[in-house]
N, CA, C and O of each residue as an XYZ file, in Angstrom:
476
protein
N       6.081     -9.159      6.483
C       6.385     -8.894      5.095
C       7.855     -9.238      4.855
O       8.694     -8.498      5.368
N       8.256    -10.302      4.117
C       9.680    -10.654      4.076
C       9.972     -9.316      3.040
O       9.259     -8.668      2.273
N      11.950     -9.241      3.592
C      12.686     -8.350      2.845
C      12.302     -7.857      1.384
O      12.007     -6.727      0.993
N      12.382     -8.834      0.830
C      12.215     -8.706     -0.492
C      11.362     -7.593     -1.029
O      11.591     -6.815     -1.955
N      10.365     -7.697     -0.261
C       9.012     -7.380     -0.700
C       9.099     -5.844     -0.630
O       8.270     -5.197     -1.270
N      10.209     -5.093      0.228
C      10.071     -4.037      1.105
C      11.176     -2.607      0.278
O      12.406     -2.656      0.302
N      10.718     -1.946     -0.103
C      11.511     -0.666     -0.367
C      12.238     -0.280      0.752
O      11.759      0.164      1.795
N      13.945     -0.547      0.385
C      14.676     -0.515      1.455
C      15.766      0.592      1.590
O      16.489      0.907      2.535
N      15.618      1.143      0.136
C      16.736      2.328      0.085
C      16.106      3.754     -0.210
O      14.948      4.108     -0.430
N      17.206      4.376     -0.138
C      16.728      5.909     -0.339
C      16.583      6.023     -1.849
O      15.570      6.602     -2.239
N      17.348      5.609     -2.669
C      17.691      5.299     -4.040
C      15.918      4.825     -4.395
O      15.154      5.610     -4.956
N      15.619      3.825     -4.074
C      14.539      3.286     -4.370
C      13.012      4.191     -4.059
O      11.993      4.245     -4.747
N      13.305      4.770     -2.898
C      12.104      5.689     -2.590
C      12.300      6.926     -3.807
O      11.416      7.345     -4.554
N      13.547      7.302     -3.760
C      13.712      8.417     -4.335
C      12.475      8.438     -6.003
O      11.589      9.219     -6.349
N      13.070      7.114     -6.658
C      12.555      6.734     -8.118
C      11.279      6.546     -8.095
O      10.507      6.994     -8.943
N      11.012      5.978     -7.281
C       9.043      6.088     -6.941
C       8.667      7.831     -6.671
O       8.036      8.628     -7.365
N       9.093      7.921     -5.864
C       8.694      9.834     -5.381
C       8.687     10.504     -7.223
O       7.623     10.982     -7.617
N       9.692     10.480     -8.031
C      10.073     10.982     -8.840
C       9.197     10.784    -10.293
O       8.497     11.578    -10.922
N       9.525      9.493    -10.511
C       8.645      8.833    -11.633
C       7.439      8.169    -11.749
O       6.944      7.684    -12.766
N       7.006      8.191    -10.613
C       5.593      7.159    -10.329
C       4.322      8.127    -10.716
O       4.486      9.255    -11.180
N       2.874      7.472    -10.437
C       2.341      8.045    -10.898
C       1.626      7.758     -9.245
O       1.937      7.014     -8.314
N       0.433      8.860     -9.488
C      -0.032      9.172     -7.773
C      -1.055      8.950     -7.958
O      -1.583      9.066     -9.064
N      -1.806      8.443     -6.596
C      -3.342      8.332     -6.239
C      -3.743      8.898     -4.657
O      -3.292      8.556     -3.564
N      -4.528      9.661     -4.935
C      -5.070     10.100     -3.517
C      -6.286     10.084     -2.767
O      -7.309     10.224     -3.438
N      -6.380      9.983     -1.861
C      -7.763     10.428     -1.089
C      -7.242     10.545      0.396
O      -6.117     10.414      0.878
N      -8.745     10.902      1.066
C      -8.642     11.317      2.047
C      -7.602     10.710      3.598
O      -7.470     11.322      4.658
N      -7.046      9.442      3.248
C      -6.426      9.501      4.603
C      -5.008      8.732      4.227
O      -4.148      8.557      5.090
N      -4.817      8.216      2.632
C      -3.406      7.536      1.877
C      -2.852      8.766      0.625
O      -3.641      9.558      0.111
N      -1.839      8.734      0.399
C      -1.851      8.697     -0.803
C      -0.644      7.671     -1.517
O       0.376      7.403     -0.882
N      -0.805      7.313     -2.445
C      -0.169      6.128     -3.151
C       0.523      6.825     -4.407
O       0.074      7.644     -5.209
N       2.365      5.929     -4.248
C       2.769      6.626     -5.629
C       3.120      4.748     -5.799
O       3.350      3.842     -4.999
N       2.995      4.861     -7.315
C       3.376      3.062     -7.902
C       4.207      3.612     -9.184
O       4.352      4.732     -9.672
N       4.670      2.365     -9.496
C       5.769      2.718    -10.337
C       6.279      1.157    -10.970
O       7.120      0.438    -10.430
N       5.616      0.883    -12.112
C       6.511     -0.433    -12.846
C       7.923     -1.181    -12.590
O       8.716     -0.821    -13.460
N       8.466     -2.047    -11.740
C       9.584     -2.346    -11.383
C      10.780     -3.558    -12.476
O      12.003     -3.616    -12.606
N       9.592     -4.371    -13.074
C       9.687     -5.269    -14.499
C      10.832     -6.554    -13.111
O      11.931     -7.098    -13.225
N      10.000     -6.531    -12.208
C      10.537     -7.398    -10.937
C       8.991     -8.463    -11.265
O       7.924     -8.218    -11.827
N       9.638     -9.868    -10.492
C       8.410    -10.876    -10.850
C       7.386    -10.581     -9.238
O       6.370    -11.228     -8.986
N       7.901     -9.587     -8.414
C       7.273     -9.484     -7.090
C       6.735     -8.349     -6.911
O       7.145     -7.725     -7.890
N       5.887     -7.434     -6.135
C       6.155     -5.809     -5.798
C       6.598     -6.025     -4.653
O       6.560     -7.047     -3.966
N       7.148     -4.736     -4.406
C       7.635     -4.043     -3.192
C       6.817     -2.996     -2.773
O       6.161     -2.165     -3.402
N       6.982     -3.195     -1.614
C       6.386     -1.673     -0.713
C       7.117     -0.899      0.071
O       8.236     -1.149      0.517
N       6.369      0.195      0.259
C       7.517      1.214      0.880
C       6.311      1.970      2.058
O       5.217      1.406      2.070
N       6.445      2.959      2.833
C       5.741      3.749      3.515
C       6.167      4.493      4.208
O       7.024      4.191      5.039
N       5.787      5.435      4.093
C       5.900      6.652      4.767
C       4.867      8.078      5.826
O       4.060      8.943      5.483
N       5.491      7.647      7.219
C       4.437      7.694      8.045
C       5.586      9.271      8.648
O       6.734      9.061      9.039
N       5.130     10.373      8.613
C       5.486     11.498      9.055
C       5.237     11.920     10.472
O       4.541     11.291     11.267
N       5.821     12.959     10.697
C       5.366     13.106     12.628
C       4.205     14.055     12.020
O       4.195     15.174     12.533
N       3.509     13.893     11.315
C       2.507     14.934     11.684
C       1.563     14.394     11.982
O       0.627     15.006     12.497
N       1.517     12.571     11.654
C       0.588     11.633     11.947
C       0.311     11.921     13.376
O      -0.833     12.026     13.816
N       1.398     12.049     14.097
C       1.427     11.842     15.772
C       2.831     11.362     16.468
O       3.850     11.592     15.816
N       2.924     10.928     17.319
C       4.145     10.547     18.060
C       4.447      9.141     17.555
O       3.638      8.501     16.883
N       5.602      8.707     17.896
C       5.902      6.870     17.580
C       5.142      5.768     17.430
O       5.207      4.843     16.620
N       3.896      6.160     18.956
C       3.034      5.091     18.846
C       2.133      5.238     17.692
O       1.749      4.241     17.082
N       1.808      6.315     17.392
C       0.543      6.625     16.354
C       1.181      5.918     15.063
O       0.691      4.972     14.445
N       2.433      6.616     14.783
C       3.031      6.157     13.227
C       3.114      5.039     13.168
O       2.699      4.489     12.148
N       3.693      4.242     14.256
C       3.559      2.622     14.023
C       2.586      1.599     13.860
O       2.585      0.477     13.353
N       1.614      2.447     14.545
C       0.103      1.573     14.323
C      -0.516      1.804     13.230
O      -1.388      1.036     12.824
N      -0.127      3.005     12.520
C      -0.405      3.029     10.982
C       0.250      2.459     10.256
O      -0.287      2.209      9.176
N       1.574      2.012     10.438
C       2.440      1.297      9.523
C       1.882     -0.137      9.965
O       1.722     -0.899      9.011
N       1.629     -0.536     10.933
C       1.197     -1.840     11.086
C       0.114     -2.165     10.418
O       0.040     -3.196      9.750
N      -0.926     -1.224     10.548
C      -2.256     -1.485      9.979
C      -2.079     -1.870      8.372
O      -2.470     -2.895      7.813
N      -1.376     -0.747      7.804
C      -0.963     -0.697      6.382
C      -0.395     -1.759      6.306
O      -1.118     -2.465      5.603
N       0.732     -2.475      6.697
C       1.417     -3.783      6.226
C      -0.028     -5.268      6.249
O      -0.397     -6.191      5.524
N      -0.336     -4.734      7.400
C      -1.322     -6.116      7.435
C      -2.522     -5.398      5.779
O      -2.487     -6.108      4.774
N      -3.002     -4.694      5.750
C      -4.081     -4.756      4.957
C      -3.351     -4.937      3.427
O      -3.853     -5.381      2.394
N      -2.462     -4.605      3.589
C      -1.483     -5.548      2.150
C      -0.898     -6.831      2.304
O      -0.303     -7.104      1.262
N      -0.805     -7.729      3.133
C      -0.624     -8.757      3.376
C      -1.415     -9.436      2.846
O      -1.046    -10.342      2.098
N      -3.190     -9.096      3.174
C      -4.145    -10.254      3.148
C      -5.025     -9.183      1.748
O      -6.254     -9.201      1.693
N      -4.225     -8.361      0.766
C      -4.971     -7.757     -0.652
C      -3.976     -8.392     -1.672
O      -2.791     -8.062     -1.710
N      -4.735     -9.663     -2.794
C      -4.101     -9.414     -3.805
C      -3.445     -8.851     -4.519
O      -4.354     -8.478     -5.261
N      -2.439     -8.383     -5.022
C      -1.932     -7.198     -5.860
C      -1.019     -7.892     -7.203
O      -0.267     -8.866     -7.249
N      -1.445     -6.957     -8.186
C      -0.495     -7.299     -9.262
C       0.824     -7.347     -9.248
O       1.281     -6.305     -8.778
N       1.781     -8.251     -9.619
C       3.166     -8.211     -9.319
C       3.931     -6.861    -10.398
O       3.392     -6.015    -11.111
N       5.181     -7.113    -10.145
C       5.808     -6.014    -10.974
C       5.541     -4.339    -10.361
O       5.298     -3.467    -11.194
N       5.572     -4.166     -9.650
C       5.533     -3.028     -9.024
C       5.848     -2.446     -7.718
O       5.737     -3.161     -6.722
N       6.268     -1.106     -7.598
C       6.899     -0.822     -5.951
C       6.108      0.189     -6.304
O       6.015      0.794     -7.372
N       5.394      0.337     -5.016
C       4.080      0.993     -4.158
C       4.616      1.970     -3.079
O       5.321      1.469     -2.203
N       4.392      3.176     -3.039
C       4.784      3.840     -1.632
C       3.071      4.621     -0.863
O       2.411      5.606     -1.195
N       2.895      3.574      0.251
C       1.833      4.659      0.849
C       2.653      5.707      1.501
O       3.784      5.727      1.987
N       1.561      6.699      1.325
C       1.743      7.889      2.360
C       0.954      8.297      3.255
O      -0.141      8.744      2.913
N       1.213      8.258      4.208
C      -0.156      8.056      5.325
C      -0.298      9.698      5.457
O       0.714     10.395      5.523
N      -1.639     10.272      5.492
C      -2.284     11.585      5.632
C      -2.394     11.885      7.052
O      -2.301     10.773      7.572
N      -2.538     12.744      7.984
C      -2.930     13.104      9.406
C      -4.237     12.394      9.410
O      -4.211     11.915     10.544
N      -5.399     12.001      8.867
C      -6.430     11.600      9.342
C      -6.218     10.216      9.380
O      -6.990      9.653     10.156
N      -5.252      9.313      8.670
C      -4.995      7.962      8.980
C      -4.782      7.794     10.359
O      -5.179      6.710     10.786
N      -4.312      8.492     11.113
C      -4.113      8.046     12.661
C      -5.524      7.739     13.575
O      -5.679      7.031     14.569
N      -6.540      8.632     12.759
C      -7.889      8.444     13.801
C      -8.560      7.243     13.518
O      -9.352      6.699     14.288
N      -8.053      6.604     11.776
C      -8.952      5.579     11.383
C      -8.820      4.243     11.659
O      -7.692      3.758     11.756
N      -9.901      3.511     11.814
C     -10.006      2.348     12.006
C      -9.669      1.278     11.049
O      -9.575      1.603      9.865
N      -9.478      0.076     11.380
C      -8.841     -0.862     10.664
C      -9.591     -1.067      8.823
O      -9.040     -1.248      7.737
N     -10.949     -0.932      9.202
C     -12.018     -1.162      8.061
C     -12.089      0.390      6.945
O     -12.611      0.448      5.832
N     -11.566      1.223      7.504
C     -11.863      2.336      6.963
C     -10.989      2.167      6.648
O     -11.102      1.757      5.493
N      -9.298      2.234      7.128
C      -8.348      2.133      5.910
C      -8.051      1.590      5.036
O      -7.376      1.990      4.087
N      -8.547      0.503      5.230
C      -8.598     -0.874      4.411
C      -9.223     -0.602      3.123
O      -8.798     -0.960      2.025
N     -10.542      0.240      3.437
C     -11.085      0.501      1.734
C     -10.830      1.343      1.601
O     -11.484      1.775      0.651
N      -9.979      2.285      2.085
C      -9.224      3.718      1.425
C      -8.382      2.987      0.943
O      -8.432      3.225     -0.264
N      -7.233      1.843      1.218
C      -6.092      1.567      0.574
C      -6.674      0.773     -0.869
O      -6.062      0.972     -1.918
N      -7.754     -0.032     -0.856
C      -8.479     -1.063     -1.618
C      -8.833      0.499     -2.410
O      -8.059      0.617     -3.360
N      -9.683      1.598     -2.300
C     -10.112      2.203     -3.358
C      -9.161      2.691     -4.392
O      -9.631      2.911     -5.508
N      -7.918      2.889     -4.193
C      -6.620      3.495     -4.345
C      -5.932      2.365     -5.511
O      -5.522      2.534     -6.660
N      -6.004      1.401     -4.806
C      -5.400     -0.151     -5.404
C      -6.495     -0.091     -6.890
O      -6.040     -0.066     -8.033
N      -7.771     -0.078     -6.608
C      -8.536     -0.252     -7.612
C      -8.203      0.814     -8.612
O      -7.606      0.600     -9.667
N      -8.538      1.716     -8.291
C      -8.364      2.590     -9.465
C      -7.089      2.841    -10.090
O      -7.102      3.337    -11.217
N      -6.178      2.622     -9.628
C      -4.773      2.515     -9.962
C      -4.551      1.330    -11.170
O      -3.834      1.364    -12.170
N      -5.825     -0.146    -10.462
C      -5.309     -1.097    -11.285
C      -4.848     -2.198    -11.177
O      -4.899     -3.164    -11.939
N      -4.166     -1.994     -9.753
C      -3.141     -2.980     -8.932
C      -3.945     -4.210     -8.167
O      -3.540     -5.270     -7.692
N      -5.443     -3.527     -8.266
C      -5.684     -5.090     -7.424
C      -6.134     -6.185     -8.452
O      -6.773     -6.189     -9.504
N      -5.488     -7.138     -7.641
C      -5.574     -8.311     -8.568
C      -6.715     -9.226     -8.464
O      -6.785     -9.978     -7.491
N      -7.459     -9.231     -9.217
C      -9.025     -9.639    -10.109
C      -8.655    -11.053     -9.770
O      -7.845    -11.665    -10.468
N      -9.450    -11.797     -8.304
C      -9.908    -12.826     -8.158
C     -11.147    -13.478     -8.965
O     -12.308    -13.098     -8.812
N     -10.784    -14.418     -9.767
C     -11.888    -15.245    -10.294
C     -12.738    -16.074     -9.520
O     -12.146    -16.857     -8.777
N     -13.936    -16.100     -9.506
C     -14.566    -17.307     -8.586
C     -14.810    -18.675     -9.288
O     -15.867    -18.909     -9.873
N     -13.841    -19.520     -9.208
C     -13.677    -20.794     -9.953
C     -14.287    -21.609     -8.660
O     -13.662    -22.646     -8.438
N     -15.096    -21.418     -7.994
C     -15.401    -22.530     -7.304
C     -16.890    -23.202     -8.199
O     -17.744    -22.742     -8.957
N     -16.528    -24.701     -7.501
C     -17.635    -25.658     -8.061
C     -18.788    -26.479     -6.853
O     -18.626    -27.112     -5.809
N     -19.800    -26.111     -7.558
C     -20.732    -26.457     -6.432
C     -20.718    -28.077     -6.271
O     -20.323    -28.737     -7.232
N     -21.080    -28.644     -5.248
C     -21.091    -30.154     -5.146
C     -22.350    -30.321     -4.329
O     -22.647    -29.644     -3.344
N     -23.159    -31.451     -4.935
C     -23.753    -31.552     -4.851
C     -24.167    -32.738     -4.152
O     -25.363    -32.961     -3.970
């Protein structure tokens, strides 16, 4: 995930924590927040209650990759919050916890199927 992309200050977490609006379920919860930036940013936040170093990082990894390869609407900074049950879950299960979150929020971005058949 290049710099850019990445909630890098305390300043910046702070204004998401504060003014954003929240989405939850069982193993994320998501605060987003309008940035009027042509990119989003992300942020995350993985607590020791997840588990020790290795646990938190493999949730932060998981999380970066399953936003890597999800459309998302630009203009916005995103903070997951990873829950204690994110550490037990598997790659596919978080993936549509983060995707159910994205949806209802709004943020995922509505692929058209413009393909043309050939014949």
């Amino acid at each position: 995930m290049p710099r850019e992309e990445r909630l890098t200050k305390r300043q910046q977490y702070a204004l998401v924590y504060s003014q954003g609006r929240s989405w939850v379920n069982s193993l994320v919860v998501m605060k987003a927040l309008p940035n009027g930036f042509t990119l989003s940013r992300y942020g995350f936040s993985v607590s020791r209650q997840i588990g020790k170093a290795v646990a938190r990082n493999r949730v932060k990894r998981l999380l970066r990759e399953i936003l890597r390869l999800t459309p998302l609407e630009v203009g916005w900074d995103i903070i997951f919050i990873a829950r204690p049950m994110a550490s037990t879950a598997d790659y596919a299960t978080l993936r549509e916890s983060v995707r159910g979150l994205l949806l209802r929020a709004g943020l995922l971005k509505t692929v058209e199927n413009n393909s043309s058949r050939v014949n």
